[in-house]
Backbone as JSON Lines, residues from 0, in Angstrom:
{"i":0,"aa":"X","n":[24.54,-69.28,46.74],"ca":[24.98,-70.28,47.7],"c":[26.24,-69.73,48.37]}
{"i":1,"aa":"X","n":[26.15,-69.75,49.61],"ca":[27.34,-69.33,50.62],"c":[28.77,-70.16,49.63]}
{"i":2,"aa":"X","n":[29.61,-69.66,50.7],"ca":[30.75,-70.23,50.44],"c":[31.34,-71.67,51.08]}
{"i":3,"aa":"X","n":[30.68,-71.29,52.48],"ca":[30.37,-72.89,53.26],"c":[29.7,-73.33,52.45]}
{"i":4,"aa":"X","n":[28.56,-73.42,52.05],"ca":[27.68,-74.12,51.79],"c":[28.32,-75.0,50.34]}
{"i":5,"aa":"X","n":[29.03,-74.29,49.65],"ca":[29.96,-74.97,48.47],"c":[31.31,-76.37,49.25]}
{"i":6,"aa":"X","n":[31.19,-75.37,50.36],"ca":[32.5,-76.24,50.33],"c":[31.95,-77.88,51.36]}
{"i":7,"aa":"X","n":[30.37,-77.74,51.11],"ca":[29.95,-79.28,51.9],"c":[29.33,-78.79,53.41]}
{"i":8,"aa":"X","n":[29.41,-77.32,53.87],"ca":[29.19,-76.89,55.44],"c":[27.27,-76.0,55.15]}
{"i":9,"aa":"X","n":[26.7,-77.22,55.71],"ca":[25.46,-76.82,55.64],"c":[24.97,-75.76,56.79]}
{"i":10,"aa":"X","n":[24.35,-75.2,56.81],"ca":[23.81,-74.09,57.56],"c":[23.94,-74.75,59.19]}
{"i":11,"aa":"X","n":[23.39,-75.79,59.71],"ca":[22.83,-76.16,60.99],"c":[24.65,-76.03,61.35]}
{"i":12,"aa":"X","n":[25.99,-76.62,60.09],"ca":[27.03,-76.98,60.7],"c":[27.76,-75.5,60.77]}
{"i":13,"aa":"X","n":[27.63,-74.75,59.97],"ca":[28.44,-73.38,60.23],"c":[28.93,-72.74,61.2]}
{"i":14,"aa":"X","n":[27.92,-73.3,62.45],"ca":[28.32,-72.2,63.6],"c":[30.19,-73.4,63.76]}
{"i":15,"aa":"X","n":[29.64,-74.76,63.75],"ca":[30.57,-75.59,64.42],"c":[32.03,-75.25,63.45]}
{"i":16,"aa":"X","n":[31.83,-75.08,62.11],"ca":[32.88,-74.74,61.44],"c":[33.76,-73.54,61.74]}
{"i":17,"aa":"X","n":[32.98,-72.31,62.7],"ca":[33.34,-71.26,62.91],"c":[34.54,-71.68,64.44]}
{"i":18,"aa":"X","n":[33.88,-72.9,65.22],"ca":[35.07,-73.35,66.38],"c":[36.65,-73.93,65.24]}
{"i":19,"aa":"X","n":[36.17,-74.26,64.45],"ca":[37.57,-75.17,64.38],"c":[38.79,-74.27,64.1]}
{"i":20,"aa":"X","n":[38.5,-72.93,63.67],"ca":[39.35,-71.99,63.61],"c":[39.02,-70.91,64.69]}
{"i":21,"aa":"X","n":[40.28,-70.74,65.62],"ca":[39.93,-69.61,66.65],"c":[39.95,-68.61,65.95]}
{"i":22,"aa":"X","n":[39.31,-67.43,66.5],"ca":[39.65,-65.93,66.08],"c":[41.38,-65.54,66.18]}
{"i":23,"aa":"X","n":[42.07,-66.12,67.55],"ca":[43.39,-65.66,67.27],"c":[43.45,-66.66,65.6]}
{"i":24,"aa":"X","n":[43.64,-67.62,65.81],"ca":[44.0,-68.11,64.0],"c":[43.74,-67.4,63.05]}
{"i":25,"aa":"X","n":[42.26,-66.64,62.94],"ca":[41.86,-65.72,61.75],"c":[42.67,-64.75,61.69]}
{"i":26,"aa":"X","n":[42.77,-64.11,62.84],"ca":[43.22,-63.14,63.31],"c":[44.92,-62.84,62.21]}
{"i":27,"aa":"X","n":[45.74,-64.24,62.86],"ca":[46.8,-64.36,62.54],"c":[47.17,-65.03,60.7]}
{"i":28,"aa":"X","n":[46.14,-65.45,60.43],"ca":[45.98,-65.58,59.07],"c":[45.77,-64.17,58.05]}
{"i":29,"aa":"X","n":[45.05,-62.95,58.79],"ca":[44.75,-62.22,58.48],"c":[46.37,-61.09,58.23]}
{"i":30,"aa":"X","n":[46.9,-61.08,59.68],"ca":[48.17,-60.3,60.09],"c":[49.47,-61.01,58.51]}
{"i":31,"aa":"X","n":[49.35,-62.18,58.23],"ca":[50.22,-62.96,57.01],"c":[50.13,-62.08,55.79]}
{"i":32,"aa":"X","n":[48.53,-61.79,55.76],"ca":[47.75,-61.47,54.48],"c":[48.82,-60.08,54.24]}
{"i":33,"aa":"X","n":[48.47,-59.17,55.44],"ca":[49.49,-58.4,55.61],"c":[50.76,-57.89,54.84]}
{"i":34,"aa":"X","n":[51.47,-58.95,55.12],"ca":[52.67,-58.92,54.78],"c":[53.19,-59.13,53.08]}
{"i":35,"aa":"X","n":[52.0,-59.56,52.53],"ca":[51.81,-60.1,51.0],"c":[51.91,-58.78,50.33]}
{"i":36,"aa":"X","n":[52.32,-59.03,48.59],"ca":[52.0,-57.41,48.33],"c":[50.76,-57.34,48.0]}
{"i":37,"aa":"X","n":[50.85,-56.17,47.42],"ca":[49.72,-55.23,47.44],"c":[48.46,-56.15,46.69]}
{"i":38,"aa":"X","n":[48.96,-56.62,45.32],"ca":[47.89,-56.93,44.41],"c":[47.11,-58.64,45.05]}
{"i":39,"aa":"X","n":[48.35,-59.15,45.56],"ca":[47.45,-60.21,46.76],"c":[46.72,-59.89,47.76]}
{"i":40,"aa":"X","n":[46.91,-58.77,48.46],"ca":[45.88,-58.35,49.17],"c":[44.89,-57.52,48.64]}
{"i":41,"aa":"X","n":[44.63,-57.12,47.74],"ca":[43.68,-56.94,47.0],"c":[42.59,-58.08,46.66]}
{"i":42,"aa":"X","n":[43.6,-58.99,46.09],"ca":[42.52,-60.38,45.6],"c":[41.75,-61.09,47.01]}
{"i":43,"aa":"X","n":[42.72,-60.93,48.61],"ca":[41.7,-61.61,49.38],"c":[41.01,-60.47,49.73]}
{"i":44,"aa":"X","n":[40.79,-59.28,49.57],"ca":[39.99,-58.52,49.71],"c":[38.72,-58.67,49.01]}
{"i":45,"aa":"X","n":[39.28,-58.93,47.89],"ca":[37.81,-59.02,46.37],"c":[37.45,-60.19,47.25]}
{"i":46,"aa":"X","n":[37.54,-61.1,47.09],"ca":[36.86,-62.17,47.74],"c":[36.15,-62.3,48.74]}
{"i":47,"aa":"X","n":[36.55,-61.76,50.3],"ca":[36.28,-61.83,51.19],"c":[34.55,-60.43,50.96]}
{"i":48,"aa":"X","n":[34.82,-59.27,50.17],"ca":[33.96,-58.99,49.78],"c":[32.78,-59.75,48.52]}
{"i":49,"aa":"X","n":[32.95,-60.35,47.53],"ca":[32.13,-61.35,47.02],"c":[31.67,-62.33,48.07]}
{"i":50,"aa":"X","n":[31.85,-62.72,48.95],"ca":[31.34,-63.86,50.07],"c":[30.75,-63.07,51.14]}
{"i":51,"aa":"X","n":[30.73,-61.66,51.28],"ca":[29.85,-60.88,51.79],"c":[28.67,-60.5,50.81]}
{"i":52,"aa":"X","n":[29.25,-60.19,49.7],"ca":[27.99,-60.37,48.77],"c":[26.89,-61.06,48.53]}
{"i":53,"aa":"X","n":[27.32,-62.21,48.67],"ca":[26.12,-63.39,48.35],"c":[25.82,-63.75,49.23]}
{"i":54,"aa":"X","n":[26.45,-63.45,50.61],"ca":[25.66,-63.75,51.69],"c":[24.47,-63.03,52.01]}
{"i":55,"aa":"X","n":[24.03,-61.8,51.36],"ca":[23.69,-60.72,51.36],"c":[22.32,-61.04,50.43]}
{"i":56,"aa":"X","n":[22.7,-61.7,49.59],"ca":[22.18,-61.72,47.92],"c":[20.36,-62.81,48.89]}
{"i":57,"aa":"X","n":[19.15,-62.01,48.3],"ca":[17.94,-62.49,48.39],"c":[17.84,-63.99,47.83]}
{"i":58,"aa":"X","n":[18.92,-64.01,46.65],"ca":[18.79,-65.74,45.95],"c":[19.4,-66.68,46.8]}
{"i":59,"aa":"X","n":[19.35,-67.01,47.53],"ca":[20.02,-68.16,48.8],"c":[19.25,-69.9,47.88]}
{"i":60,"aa":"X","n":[19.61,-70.77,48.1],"ca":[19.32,-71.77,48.15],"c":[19.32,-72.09,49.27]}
{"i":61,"aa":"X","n":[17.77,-74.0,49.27],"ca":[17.65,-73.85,50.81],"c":[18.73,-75.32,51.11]}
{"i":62,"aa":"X","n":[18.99,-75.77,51.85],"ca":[19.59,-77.15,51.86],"c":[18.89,-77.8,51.14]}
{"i":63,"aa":"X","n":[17.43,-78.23,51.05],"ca":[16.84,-79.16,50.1],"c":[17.15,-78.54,49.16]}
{"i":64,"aa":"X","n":[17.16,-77.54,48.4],"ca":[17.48,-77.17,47.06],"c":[19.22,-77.43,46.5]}
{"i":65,"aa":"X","n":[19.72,-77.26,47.75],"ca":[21.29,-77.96,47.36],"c":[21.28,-79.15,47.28]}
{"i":66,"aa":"X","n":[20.72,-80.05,48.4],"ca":[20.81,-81.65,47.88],"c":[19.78,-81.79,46.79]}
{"i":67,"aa":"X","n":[18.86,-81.37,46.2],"ca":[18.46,-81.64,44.6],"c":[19.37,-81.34,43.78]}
{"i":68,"aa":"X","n":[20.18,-80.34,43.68],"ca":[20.79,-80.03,42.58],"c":[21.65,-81.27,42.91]}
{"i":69,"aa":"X","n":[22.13,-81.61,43.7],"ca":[23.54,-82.2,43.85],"c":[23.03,-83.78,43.26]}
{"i":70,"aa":"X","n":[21.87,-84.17,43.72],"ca":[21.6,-85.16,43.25],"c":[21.23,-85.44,41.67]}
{"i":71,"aa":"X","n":[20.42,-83.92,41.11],"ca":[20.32,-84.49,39.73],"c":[22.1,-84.62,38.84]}
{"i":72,"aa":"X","n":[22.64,-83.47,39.94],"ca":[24.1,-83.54,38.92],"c":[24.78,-85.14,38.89]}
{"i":73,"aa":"X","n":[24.84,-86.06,40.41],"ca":[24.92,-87.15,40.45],"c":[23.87,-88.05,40.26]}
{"i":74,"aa":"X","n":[22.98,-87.84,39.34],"ca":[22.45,-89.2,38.82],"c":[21.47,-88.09,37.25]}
{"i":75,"aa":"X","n":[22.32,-88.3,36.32],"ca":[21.75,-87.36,35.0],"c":[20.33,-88.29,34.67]}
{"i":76,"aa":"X","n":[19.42,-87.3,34.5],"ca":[18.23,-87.8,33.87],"c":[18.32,-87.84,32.76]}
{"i":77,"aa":"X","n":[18.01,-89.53,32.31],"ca":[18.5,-90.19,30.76],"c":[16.96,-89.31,29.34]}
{"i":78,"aa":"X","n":[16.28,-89.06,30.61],"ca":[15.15,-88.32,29.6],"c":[15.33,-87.57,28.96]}
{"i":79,"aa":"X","n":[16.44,-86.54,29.01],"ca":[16.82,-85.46,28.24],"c":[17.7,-86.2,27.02]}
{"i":80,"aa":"X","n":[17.53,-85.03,26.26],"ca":[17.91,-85.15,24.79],"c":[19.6,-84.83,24.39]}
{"i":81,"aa":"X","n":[20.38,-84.75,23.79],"ca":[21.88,-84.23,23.74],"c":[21.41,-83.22,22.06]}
{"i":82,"aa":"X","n":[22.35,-82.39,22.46],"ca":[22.03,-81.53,21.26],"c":[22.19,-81.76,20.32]}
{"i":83,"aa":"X","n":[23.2,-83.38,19.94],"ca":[23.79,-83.95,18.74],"c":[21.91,-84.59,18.35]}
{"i":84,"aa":"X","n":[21.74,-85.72,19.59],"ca":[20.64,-86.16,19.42],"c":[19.37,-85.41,18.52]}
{"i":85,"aa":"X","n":[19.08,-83.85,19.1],"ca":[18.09,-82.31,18.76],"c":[18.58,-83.18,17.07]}
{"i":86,"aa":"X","n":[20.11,-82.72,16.45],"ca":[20.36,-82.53,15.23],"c":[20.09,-83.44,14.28]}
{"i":87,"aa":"X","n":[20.16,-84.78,15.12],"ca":[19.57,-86.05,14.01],"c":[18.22,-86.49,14.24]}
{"i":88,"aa":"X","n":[17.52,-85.77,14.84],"ca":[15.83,-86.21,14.45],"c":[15.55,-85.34,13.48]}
{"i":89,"aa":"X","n":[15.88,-83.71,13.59],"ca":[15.35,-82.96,12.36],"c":[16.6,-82.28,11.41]}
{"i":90,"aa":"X","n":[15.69,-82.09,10.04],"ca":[16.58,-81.32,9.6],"c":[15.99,-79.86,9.65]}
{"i":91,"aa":"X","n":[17.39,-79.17,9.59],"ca":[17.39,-77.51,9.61],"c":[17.26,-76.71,8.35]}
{"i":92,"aa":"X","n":[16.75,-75.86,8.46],"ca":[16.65,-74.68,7.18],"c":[16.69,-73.87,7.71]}
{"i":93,"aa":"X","n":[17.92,-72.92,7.98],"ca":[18.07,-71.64,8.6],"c":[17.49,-71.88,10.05]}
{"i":94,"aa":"X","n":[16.7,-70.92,10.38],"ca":[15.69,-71.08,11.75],"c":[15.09,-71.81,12.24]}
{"i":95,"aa":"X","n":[14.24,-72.41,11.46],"ca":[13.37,-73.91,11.19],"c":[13.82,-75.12,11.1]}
{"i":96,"aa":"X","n":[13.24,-75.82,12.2],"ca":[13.58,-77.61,11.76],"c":[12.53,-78.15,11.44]}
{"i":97,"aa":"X","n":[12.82,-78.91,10.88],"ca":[11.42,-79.9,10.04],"c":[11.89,-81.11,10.57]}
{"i":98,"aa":"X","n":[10.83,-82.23,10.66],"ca":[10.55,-84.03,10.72],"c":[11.45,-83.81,9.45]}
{"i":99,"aa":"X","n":[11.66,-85.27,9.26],"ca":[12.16,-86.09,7.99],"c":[11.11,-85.72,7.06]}
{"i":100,"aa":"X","n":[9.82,-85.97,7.41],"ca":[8.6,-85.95,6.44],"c":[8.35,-84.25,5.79]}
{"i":101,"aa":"X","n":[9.05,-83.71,6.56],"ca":[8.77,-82.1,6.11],"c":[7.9,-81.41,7.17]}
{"i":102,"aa":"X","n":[7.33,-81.99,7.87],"ca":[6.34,-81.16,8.64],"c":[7.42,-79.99,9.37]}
{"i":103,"aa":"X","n":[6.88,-78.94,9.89],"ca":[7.6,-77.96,10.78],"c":[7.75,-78.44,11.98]}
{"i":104,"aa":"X","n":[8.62,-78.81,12.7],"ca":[8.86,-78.8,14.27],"c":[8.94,-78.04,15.07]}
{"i":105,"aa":"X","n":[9.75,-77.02,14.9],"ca":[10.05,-75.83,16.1],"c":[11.02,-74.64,15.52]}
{"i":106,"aa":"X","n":[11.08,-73.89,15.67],"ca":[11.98,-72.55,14.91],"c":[12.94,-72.03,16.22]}
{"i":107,"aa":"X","n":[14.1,-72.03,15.95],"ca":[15.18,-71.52,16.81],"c":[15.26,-70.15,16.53]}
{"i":108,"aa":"X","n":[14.75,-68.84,17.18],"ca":[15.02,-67.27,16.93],"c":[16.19,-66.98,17.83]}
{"i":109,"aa":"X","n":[16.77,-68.42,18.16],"ca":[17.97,-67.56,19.22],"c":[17.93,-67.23,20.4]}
{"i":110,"aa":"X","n":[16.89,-65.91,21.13],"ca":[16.55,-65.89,22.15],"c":[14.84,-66.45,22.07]}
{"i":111,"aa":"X","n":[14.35,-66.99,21.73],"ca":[12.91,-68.01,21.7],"c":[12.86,-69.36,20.82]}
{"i":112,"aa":"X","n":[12.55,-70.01,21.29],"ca":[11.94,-71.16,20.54],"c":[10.53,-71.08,20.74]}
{"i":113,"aa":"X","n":[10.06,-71.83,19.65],"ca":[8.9,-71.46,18.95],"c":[7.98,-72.59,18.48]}
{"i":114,"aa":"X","n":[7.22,-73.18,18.77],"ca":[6.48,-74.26,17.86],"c":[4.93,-74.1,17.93]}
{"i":115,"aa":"X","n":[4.4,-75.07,17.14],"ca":[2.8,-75.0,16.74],"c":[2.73,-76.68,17.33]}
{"i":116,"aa":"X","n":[3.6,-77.51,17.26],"ca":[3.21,-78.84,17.95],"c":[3.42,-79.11,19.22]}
{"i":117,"aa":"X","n":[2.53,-80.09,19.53],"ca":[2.38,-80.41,21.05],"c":[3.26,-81.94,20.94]}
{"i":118,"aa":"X","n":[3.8,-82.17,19.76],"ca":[4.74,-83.72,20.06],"c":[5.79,-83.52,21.07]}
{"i":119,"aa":"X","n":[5.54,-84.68,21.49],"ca":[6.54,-85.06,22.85],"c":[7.99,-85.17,22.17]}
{"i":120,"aa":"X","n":[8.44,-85.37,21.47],"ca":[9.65,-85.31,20.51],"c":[10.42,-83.97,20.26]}
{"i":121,"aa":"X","n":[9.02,-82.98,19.8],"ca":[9.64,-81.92,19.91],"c":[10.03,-81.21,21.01]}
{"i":122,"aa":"X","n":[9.23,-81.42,21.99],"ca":[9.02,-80.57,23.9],"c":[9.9,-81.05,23.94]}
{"i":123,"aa":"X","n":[11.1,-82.48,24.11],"ca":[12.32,-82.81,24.56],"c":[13.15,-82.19,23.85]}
{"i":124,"aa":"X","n":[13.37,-81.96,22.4],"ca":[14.1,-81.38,22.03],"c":[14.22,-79.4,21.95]}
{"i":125,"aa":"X","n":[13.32,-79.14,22.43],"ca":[13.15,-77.76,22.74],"c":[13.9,-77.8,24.42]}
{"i":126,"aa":"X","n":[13.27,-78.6,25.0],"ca":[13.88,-78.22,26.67],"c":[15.45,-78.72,26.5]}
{"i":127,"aa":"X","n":[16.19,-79.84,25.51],"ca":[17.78,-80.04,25.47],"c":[18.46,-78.82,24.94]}
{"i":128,"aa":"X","n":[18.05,-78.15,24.17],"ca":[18.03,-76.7,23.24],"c":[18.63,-76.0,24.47]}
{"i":129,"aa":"X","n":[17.02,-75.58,25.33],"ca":[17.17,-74.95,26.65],"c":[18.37,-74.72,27.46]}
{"i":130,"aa":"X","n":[18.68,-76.24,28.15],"ca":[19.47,-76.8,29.01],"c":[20.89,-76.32,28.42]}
{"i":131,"aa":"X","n":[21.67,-76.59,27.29],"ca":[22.15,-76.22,26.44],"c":[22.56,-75.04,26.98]}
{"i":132,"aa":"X","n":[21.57,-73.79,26.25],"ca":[22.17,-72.28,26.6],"c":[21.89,-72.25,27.61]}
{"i":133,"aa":"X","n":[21.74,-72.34,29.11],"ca":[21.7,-72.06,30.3],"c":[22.61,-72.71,30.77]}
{"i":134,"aa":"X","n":[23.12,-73.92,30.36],"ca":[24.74,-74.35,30.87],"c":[25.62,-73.38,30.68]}
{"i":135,"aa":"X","n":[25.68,-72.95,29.16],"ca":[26.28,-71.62,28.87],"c":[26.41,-70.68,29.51]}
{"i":136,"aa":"X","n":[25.18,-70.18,29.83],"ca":[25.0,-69.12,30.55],"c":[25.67,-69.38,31.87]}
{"i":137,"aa":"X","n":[25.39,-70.26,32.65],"ca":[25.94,-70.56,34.35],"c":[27.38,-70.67,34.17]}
{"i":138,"aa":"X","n":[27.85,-71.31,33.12],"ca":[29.65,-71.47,32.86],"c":[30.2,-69.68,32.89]}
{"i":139,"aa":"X","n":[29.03,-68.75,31.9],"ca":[29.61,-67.79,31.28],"c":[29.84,-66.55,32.87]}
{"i":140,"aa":"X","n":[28.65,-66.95,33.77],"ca":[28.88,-66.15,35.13],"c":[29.65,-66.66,35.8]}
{"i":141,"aa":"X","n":[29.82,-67.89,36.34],"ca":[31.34,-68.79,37.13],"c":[32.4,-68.16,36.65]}
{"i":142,"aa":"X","n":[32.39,-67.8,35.38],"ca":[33.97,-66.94,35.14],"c":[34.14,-65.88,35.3]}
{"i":143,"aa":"X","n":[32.95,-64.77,35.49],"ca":[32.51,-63.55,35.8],"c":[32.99,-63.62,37.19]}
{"i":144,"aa":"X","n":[32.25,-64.56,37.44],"ca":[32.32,-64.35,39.27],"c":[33.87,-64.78,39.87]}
{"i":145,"aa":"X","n":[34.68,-65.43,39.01],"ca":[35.87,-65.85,39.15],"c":[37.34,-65.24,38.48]}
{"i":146,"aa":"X","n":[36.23,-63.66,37.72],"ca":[37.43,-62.93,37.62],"c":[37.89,-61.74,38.54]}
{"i":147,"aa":"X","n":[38.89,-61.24,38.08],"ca":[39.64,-59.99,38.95],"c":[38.6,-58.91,38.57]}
C-alpha cells in the first residue's frame, strides 16, 4: 500500500493531493532537508526510497481491498476464536490437543497444524491459532519496515 494510500489519499485523489503542495514548496522543503545533518538526511533519504519501493512492489492493494481491510479492522468478526478461548476448550499434551473426552483435536507442529476432524470447533480454533501467528508476523515486518 502506497504511502498516500495509508495516509486516507485514494488513488482517483492523488493527482489532487499532488496540487496542494507546489513543487516550489517541495522544492523548498527539500533545500531545509539540506541543511540537517548528515544522519537526518540519510533517514529522509531511506524513506523517500522505501515509498519508491512499494510503489514499485507487484503487491499493491486495490481500493476495494483497502476498504475491506479497513472495515473488518472496524467491525471484528465475533466468529473468531481468542487464543485464551483455543486454550479452554482443549487440553494440551505437548503438540496435541485433545476434547475434554480425550478424543484428538488438532496437533500444533509450529509451522503446521494438523487434524483428522472435520468439527467446526476445531476449524475455528485452528484458523484463531492462524490469525494469531500472522498478526505476529505483520507486527514482526512493520518494525522491519520501520527500522534504520
Amino acid at each position: 500500500m502506497s504511502y498516500l494510500r495509508r495516509l486516507g489519499v485514494h488513488s482517483k485523489a492523488r493527482y489532487a493531493m499532488l496540487f496542494v503542495m507546489t513543487k516550489e514548496q517541495i522544492k523548498a522543503v527539500f533545500d531545509r532537508v539540506l541543511t540537517w545533518p548528515p544522519e537526518r538526511q540519510a533517514d529522509v533519504a531511506q524513506v523517500v526510497a522505501l515509498m519508491e519501493e512499494q510503489d514499485k512492489s507487484p503487491l499493491q492493494l486495490s481500493d476495494e481491498q483497502v476498504a475491506e481491510v479497513e472495515r473488518r479492522l472496524a467491525d471484528p468478526n465475533p466468529k473468531f476464536l481468542s487464543l485464551e478461548e483455543v486454550r479452554q476448550r482443549f487440553v494440551q499434551v505437548g503438540a496435541k490437543y485433545f476434547f475434554p473426552d480425550g478424543a484428538r483435536a488438532f496437533t500444533d507442529r509450529g509451522h503446521r497444524l494438523t487434524t483428522p476432524s472435520e468439527n467446526t470447533e476445531v476449524i475455528k480454533s485452528l484458523v484463531a491459532i492462524a490469525q494469531v501467528r500472522w498478526e505476529s508476523v505483520r507486527q514482526i515486518w512493520k518494525l522491519m519496515m520501520l527500522a534504520p
